[in-house]
DOVEXFI-623868 format. One record per atom (N, C-alpha, C, CB): residue number from 1; x, y, z. Coordinates in steps of 0.001 Angstrom, whole numbers, plus 500000, padded with zeros to 6 digits. Glycine has a CB too. Layout:
% residues N
[r NUM,[X,Y,Z]] ...
% end
This chain:
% residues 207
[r 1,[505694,519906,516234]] [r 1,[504261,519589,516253]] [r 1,[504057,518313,517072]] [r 1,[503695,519417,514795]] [r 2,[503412,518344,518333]] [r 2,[503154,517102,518907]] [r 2,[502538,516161,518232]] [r 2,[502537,517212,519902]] [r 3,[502689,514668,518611]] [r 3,[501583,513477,518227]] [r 3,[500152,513656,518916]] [r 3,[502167,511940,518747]] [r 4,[499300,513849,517465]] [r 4,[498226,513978,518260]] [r 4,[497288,512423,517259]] [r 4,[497477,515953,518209]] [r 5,[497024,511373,518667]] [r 5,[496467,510459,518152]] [r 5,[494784,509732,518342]] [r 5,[497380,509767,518419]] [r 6,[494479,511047,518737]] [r 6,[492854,510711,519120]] [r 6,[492176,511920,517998]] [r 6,[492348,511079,521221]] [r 7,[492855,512519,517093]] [r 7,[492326,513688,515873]] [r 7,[493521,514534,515397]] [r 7,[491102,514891,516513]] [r 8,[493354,514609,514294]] [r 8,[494244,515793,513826]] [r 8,[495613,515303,513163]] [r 8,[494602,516760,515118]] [r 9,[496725,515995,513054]] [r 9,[498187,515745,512442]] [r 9,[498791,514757,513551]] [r 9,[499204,517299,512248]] [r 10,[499927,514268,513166]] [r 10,[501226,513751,514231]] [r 10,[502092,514831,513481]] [r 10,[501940,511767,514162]] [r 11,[503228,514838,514491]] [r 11,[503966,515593,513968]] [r 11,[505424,514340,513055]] [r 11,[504379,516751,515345]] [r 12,[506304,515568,512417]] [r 12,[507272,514512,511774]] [r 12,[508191,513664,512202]] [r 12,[507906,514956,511089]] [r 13,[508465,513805,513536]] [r 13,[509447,513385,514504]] [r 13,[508815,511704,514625]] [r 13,[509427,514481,516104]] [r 14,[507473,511682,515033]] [r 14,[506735,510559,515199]] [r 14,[506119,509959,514213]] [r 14,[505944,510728,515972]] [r 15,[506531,510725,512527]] [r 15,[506697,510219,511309]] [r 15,[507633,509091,511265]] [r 15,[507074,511202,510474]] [r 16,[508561,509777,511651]] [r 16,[510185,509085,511568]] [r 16,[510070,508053,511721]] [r 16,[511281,509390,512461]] [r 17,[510271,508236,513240]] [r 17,[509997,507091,514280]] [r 17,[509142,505647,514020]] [r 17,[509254,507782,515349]] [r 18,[507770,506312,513553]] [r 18,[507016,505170,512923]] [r 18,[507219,504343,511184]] [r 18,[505623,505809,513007]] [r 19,[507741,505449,511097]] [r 19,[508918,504687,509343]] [r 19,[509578,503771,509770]] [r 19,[510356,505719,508451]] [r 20,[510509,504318,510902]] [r 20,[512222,503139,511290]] [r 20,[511234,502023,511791]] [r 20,[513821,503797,513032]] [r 21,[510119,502149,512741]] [r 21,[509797,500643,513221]] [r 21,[509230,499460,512454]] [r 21,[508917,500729,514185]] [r 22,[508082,500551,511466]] [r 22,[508044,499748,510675]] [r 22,[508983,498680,509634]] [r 22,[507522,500326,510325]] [r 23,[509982,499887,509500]] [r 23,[511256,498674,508602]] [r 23,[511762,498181,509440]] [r 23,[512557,499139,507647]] [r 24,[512016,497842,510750]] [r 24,[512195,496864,511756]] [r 24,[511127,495513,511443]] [r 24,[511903,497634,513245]] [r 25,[510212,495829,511592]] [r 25,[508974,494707,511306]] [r 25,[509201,493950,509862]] [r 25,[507332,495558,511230]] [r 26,[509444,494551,508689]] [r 26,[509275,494386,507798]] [r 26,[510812,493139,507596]] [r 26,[508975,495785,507129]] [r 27,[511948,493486,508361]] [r 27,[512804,493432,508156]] [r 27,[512993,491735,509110]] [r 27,[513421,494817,508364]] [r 28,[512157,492080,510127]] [r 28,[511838,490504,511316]] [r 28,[510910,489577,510316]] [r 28,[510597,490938,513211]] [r 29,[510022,490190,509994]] [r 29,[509011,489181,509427]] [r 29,[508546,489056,507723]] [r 29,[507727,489527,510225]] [r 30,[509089,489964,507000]] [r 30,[508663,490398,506067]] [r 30,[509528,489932,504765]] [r 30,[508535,491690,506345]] [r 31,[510866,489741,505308]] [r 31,[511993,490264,504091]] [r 31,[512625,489374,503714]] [r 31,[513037,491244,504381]] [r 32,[513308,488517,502918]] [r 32,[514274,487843,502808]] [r 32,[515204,488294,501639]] [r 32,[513831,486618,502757]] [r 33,[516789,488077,502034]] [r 33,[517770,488779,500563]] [r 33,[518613,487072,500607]] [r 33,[519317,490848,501023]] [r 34,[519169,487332,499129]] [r 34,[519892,486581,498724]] [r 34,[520738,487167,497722]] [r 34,[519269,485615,498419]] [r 35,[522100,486453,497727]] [r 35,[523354,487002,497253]] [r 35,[522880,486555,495682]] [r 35,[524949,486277,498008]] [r 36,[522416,486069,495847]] [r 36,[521828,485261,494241]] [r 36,[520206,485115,494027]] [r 36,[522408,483435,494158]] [r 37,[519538,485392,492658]] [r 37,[518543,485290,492486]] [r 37,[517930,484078,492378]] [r 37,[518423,485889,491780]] [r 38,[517637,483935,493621]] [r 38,[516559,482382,493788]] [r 38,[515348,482621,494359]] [r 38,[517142,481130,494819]] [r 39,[514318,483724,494181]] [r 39,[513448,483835,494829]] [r 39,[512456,483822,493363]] [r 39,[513580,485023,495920]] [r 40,[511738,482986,493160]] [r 40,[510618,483455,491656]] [r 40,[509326,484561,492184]] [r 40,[509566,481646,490884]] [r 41,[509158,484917,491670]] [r 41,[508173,485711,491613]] [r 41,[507104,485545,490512]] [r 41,[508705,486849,491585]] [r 42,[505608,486283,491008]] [r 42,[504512,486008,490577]] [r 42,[504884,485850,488901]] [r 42,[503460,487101,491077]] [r 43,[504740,486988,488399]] [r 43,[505597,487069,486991]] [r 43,[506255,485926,486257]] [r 43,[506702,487905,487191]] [r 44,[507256,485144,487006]] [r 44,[507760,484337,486386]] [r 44,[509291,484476,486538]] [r 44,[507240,484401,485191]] [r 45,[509842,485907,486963]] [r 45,[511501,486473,486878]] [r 45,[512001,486058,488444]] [r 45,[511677,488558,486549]] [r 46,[512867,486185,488190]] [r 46,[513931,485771,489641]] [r 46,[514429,487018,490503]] [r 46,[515528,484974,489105]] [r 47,[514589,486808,491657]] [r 47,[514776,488033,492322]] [r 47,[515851,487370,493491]] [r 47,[513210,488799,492908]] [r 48,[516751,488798,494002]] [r 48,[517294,488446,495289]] [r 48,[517033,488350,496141]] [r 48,[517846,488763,495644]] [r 49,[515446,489307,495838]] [r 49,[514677,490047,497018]] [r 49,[513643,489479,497030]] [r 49,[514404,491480,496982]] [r 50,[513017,488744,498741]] [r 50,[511599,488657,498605]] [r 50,[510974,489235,499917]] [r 50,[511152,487163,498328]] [r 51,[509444,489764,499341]] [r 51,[508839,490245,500300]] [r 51,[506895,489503,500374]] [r 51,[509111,491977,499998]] [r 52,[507088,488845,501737]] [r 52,[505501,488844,501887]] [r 52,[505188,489778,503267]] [r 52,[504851,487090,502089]] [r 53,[504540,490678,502755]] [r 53,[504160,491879,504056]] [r 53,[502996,491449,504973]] [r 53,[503607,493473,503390]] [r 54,[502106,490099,504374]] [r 54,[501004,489251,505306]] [r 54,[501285,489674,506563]] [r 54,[501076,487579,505288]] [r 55,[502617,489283,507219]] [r 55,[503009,489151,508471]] [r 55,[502988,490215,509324]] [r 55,[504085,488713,508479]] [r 56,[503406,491107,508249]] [r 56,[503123,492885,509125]] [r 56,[501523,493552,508577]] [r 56,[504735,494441,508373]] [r 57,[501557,493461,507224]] [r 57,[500022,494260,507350]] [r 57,[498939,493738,508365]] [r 57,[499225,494168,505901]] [r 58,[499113,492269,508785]] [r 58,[498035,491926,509900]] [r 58,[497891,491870,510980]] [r 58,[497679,491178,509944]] [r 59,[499235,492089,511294]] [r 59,[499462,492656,512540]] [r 59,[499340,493504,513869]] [r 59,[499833,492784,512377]] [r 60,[498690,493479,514747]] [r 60,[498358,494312,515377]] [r 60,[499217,496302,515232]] [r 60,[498505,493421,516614]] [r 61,[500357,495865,515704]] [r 61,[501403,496686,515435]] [r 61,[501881,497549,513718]] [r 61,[502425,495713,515913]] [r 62,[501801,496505,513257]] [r 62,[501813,497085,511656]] [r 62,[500881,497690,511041]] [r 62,[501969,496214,510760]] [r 63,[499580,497399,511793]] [r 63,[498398,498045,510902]] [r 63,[498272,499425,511618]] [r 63,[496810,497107,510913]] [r 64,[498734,499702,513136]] [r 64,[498718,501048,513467]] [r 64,[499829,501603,512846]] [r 64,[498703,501303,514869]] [r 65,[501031,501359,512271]] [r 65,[501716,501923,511802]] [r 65,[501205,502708,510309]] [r 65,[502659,501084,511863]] [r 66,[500858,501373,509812]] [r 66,[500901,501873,508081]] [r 66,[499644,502480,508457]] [r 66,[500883,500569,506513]] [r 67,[498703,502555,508999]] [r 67,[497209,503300,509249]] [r 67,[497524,504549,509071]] [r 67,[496449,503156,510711]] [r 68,[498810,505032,509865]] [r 68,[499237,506458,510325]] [r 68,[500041,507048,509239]] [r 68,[500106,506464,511695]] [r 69,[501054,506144,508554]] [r 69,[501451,506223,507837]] [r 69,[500937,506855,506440]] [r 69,[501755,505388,508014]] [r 70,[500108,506095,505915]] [r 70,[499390,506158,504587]] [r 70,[498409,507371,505250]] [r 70,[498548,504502,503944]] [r 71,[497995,507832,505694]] [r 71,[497162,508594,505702]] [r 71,[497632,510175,505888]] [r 71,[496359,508078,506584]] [r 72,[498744,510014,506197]] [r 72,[499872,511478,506290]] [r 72,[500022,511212,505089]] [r 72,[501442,511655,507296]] [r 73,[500215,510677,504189]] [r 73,[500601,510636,502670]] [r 73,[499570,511011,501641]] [r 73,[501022,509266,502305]] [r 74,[497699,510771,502202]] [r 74,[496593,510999,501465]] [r 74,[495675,512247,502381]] [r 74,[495804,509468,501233]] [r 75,[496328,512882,503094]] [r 75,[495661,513785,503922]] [r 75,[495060,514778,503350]] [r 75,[496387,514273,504771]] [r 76,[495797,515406,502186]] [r 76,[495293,516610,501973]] [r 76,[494633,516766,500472]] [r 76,[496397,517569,502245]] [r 77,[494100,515115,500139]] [r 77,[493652,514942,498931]] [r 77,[491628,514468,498808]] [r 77,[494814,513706,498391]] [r 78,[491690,515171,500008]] [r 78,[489911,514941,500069]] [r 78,[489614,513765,499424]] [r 78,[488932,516124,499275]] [r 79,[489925,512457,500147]] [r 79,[489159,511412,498836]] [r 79,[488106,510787,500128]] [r 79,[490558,509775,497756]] [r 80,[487254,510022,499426]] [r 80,[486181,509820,500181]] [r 80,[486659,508208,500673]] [r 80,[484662,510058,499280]] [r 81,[487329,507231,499980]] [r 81,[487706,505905,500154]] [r 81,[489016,505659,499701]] [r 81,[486837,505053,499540]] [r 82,[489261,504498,500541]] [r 82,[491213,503622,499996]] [r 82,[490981,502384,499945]] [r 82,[492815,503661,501240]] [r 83,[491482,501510,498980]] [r 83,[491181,500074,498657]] [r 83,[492158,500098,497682]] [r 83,[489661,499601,498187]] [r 84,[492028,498315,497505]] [r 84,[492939,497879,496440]] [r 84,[492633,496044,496580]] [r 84,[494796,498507,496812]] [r 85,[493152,495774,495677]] [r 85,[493012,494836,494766]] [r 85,[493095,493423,495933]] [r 85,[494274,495017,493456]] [r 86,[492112,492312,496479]] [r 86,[492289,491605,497270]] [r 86,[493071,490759,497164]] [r 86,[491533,491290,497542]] [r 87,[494135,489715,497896]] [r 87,[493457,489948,499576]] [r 87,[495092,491172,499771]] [r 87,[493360,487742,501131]] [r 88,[495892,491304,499276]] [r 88,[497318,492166,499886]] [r 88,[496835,493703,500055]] [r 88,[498850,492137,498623]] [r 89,[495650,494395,499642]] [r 89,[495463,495721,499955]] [r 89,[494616,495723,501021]] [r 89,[494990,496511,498902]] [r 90,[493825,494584,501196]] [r 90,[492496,494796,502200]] [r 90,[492836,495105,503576]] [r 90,[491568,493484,502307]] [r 91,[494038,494853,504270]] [r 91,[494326,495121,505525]] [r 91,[495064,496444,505437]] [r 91,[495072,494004,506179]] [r 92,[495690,496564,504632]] [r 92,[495829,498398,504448]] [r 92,[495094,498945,504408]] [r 92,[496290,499061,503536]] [r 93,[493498,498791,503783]] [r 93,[492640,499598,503591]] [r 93,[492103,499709,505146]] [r 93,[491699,499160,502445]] [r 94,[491836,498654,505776]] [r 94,[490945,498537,506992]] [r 94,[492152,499551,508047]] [r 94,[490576,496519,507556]] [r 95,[493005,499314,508125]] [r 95,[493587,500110,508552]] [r 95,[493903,501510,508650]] [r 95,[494050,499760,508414]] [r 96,[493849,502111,507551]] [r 96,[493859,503561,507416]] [r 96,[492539,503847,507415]] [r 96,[494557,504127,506222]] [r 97,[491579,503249,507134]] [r 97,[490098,503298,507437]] [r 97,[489627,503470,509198]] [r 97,[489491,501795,506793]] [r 98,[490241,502526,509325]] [r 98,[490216,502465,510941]] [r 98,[490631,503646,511459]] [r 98,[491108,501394,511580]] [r 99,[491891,504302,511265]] [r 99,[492699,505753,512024]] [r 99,[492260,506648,511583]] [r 99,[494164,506080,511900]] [r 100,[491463,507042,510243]] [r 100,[491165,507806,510044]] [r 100,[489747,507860,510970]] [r 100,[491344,507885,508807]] [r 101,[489169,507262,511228]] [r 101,[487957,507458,512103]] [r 101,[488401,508078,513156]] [r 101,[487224,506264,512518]] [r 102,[489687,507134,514093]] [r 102,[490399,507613,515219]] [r 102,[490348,509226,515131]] [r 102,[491913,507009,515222]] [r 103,[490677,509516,514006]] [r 103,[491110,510649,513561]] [r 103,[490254,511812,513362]] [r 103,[491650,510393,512556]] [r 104,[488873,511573,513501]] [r 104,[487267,511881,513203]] [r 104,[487672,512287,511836]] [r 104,[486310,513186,514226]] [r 105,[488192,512138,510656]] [r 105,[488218,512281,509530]] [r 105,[487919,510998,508479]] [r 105,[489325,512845,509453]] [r 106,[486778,510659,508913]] [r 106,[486379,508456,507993]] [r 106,[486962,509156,507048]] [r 106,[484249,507358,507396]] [r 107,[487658,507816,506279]] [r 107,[487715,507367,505014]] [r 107,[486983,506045,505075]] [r 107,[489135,507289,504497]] [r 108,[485970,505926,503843]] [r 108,[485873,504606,503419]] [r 108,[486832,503586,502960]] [r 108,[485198,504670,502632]] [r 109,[486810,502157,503522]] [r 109,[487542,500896,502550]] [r 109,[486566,500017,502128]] [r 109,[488672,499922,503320]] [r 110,[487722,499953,500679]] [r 110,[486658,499123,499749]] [r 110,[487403,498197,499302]] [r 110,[485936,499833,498528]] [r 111,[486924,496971,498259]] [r 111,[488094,495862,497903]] [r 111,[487649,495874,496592]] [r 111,[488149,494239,498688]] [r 112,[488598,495295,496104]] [r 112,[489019,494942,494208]] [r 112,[488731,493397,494537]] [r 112,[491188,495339,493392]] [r 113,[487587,492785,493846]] [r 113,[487818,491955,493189]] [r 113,[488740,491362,492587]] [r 113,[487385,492078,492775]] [r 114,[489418,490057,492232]] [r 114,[489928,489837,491022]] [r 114,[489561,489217,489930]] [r 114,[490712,489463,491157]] [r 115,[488322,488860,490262]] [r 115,[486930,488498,489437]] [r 115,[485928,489174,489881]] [r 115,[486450,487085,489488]] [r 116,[484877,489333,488796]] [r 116,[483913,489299,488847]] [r 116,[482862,488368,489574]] [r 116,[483920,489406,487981]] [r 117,[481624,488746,490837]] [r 117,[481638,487078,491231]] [r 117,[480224,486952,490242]] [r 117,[481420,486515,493365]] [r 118,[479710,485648,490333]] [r 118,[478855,485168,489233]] [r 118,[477522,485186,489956]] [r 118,[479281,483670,488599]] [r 119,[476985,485876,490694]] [r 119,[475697,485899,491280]] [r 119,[475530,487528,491752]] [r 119,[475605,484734,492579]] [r 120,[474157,487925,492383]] [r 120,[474281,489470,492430]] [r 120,[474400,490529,491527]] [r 120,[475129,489707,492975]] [r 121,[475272,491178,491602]] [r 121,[475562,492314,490831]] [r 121,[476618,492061,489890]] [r 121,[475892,493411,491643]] [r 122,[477381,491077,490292]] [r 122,[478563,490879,489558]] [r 122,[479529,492072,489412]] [r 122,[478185,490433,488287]] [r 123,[479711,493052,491054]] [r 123,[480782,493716,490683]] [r 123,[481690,493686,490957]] [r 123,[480800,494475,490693]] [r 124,[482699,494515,490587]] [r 124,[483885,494103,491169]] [r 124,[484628,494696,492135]] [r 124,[484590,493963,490390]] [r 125,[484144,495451,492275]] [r 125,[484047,496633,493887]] [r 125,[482872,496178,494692]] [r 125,[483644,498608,493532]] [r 126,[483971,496086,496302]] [r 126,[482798,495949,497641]] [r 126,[483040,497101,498670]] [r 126,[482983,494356,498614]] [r 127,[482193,497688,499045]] [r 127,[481827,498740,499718]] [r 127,[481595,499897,499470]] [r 127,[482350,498857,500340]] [r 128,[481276,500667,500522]] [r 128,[480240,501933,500474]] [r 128,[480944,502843,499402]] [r 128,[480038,502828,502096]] [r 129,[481251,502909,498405]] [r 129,[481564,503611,497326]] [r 129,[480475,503602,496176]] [r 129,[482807,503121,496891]] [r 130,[480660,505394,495462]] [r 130,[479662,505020,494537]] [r 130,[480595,506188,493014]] [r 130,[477632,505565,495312]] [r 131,[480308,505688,492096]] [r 131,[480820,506494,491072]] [r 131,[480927,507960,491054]] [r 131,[480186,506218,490113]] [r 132,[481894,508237,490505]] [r 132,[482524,509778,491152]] [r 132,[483433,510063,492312]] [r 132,[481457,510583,491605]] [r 133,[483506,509070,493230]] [r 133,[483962,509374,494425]] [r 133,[485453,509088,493990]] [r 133,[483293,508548,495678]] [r 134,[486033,510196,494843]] [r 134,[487526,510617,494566]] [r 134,[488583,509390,495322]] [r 134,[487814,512348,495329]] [r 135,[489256,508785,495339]] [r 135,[489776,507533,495986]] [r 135,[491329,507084,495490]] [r 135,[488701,506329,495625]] [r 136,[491553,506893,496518]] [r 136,[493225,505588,496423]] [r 136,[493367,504692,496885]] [r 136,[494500,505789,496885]] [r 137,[494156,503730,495487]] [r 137,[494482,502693,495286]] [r 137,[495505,502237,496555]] [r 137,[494934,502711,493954]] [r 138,[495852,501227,497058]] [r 138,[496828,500785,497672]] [r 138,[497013,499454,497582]] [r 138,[496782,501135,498777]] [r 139,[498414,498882,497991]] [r 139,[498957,497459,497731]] [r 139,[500108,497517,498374]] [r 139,[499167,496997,496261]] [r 140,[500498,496132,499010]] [r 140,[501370,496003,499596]] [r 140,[503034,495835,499280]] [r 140,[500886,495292,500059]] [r 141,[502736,495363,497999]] [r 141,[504280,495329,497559]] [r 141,[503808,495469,496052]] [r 141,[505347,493757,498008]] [r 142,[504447,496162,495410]] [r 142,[505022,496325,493714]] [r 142,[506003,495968,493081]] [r 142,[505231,497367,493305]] [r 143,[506179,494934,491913]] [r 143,[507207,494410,491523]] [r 143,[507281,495191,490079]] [r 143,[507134,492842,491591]] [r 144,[506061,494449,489542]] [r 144,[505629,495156,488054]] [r 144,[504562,495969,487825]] [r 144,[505350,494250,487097]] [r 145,[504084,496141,489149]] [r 145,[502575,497181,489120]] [r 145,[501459,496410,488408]] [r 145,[502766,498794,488134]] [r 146,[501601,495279,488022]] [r 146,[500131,494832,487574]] [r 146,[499118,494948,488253]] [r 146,[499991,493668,487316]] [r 147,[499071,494192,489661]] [r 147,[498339,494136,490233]] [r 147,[497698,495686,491000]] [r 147,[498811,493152,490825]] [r 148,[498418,496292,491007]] [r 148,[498188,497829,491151]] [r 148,[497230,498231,490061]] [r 148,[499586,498711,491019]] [r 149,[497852,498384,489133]] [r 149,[497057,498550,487557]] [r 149,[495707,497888,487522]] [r 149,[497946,497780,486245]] [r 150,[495564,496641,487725]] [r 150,[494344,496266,487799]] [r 150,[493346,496874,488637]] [r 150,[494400,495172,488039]] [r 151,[493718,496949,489731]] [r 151,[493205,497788,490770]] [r 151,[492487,498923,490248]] [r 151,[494246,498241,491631]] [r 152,[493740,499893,489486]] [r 152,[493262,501158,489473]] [r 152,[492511,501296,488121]] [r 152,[494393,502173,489682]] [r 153,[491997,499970,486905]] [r 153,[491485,499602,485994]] [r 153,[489872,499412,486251]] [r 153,[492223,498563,485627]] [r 154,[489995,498571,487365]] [r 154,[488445,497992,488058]] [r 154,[488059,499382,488610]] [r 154,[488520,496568,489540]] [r 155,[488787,500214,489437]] [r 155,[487799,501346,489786]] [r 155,[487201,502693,489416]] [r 155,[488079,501596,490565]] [r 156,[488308,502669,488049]] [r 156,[487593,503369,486816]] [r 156,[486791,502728,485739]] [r 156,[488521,503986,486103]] [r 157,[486545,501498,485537]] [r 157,[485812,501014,485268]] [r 157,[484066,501389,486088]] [r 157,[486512,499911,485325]] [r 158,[484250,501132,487475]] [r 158,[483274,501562,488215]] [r 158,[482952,503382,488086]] [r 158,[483711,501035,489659]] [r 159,[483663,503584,487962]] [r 159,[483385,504983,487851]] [r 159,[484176,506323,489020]] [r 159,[481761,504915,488018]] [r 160,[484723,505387,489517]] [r 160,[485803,505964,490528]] [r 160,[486748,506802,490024]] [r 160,[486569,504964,491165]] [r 161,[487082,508011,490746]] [r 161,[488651,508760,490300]] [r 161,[489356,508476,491235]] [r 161,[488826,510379,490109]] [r 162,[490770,507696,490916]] [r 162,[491543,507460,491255]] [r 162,[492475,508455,491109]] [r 162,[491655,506539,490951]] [r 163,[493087,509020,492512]] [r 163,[493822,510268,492374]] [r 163,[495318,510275,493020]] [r 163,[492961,511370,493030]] [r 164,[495491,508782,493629]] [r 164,[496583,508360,494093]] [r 164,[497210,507016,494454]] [r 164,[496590,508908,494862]] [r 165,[498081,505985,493939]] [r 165,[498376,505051,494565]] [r 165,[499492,504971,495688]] [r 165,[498524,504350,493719]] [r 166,[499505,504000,497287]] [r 166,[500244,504408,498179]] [r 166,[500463,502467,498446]] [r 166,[499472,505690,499430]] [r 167,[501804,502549,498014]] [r 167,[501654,501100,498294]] [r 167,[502456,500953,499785]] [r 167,[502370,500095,496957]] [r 168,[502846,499984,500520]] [r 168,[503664,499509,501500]] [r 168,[505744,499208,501183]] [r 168,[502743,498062,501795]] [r 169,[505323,498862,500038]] [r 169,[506588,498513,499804]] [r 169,[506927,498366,498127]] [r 169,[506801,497203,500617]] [r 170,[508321,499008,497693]] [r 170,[508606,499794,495933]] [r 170,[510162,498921,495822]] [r 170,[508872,502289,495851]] [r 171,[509705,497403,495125]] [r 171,[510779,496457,495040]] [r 171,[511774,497452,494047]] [r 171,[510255,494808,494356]] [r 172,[511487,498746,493577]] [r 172,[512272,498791,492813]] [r 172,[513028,498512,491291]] [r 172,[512474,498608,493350]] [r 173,[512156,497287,490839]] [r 173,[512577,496564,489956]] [r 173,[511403,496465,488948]] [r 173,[513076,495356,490519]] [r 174,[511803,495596,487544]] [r 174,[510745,495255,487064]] [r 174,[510156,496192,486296]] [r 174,[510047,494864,487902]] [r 175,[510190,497933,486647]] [r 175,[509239,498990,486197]] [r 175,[508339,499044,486473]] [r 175,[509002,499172,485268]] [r 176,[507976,498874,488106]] [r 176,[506715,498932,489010]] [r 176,[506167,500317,488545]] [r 176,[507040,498847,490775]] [r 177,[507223,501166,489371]] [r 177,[506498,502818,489304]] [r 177,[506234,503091,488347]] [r 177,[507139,504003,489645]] [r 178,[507176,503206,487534]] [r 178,[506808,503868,485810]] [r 178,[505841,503385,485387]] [r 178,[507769,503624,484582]] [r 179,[505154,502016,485574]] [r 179,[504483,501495,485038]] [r 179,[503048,502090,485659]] [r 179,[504881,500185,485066]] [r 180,[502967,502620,486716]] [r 180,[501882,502516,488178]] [r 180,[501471,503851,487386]] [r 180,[502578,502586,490305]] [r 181,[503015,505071,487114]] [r 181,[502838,506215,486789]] [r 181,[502268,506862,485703]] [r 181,[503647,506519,486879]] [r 182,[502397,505832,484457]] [r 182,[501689,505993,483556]] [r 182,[499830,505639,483331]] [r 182,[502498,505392,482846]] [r 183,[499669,505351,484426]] [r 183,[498140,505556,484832]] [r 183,[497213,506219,485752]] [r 183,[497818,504713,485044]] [r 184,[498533,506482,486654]] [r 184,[498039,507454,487624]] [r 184,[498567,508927,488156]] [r 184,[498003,506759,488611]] [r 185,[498047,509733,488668]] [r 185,[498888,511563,488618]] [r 185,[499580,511034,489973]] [r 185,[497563,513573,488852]] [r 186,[500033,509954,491134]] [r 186,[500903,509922,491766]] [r 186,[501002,508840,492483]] [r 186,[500958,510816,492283]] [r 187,[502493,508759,493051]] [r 187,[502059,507084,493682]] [r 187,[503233,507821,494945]] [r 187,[502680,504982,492398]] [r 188,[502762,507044,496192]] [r 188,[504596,506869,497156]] [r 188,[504528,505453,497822]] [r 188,[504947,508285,498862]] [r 189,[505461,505284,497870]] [r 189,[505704,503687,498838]] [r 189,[505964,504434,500139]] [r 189,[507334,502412,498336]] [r 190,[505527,503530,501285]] [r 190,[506110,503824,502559]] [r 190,[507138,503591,502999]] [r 190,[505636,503503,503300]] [r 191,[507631,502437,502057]] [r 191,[509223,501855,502653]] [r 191,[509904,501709,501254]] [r 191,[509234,500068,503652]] [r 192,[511355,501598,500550]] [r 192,[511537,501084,499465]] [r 192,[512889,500706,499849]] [r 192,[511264,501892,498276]] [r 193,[513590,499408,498558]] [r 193,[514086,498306,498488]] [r 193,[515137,498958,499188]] [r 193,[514223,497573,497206]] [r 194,[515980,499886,498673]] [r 194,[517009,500885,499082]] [r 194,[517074,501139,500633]] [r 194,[516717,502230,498360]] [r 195,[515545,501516,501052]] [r 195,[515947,502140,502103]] [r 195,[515896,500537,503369]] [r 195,[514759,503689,502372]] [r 196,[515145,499196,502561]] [r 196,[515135,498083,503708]] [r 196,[516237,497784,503649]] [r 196,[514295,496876,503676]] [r 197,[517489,497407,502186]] [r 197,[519062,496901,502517]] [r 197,[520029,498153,503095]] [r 197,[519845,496281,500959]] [r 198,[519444,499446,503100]] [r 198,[520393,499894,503518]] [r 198,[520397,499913,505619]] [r 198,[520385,501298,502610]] [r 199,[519561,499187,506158]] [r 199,[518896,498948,507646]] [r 199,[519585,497545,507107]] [r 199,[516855,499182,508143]] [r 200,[519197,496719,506493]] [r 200,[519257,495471,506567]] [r 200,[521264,494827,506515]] [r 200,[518140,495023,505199]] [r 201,[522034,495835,505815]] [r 201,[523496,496060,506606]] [r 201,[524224,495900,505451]] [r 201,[524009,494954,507911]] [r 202,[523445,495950,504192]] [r 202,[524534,495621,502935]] [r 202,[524480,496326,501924]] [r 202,[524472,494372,502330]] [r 203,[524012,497574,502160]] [r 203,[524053,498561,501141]] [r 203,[522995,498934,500303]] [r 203,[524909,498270,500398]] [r 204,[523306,499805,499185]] [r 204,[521995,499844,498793]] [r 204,[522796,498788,497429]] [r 204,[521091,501660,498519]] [r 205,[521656,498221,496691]] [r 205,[522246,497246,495944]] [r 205,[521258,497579,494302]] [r 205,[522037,495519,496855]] [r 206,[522310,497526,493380]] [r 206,[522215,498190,492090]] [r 206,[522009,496318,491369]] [r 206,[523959,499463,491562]] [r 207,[520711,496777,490912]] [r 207,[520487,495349,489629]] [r 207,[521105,495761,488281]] [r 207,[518596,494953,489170]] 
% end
């Protein structure tokens, strides 16, 4: 199946392709390992592994990737919008928002609050979304899925069905997924911990 990038499918070849570069990126700007757990995390626990994806989700290059990416993953789930919890989902969202237009197939992006703001409406969803509308969650990295969870909390709260979460990156650890899974009917990462150390030259590595 050829790449077709002005409408329609890519094919899987140029799936691939755009997987490996991305964990190239992720791997230049994104990643750091250690033989020992000295990295803290939000939570409070220690890790070997750290990831800030800032560097690639804003990226010129990274946002056409994961654009293309995430949206071969939510293609055949009719949702009307993709968002997640600010600021680590908002450039994913604008992004697959963006290709999908490319794509003449819009999806709306919308953002999660993490407050409520105190003037207006006080909601906690911004953009063209309205209750009922079928939608996925996204986020850039998952440790413990909270911040996912919240996400997908605030937009059923609003009145949203949430019918899929698609994050960037699945640390693996912690009980992200299980945790993601017990609130939602599906989740996929685009990249996970396994598949960045096993590129990154040291295996896949068992906590």
């Amino acid at each position: 199946m050829p790449g077709v990038f002005g409408g329609g499918l890519i094919g899987w070849r140029m799936i691939e392709f755009m997987k490996n570069r991305l964990i190239e990126l992720i791997l230049d700007y994104a990643f750091q390992y250690s033989e020992k757990p000295v990295f803290r995390l939000v939570h409070g626990g220690m890790s070997r592994f750290y990831f800030n994806c800032k560097q690639v989700t804003l990226d010129p290059e990274g946002q056409y990737l994961i654009g293309h990416l995430v949206l071969e993953k939510i293609r055949d789930l009719q949702v009307r919008a993709i968002g997640g919890l600010t600021l680590g989902a908002d450039p994913i969202a604008n992004a697959v928002s963006y290709t999908s237009w490319l794509r003449k197939d819009p999806i709306q992006a919308f953002v999660v609050r993490k407050k409520t703001k105190d003037h207006g409406t006080g909601s906690l969803i911004e953009g063209k979304v309205r209750p009922g509308d079928r939608v996925v969650v996204v986020d850039d990295v998952i440790t413990t899925g909270g911040s996912t969870i919240q996400a997908v909390e605030a937009c059923r709260s609003y009145g949203l069905e949430v019918v899929k979460v698609v994050v960037l990156v699945d640390r693996q650890e912690m009980g992200g997924r299980e945790s993601i899974l017990q609130t939602v009917p599906a989740l996929d990462a685009l990249v996970t911990r396994e598949e960045i150390m096993q590129v990154y030259g040291e295996g896949v590595i068992h906590d």
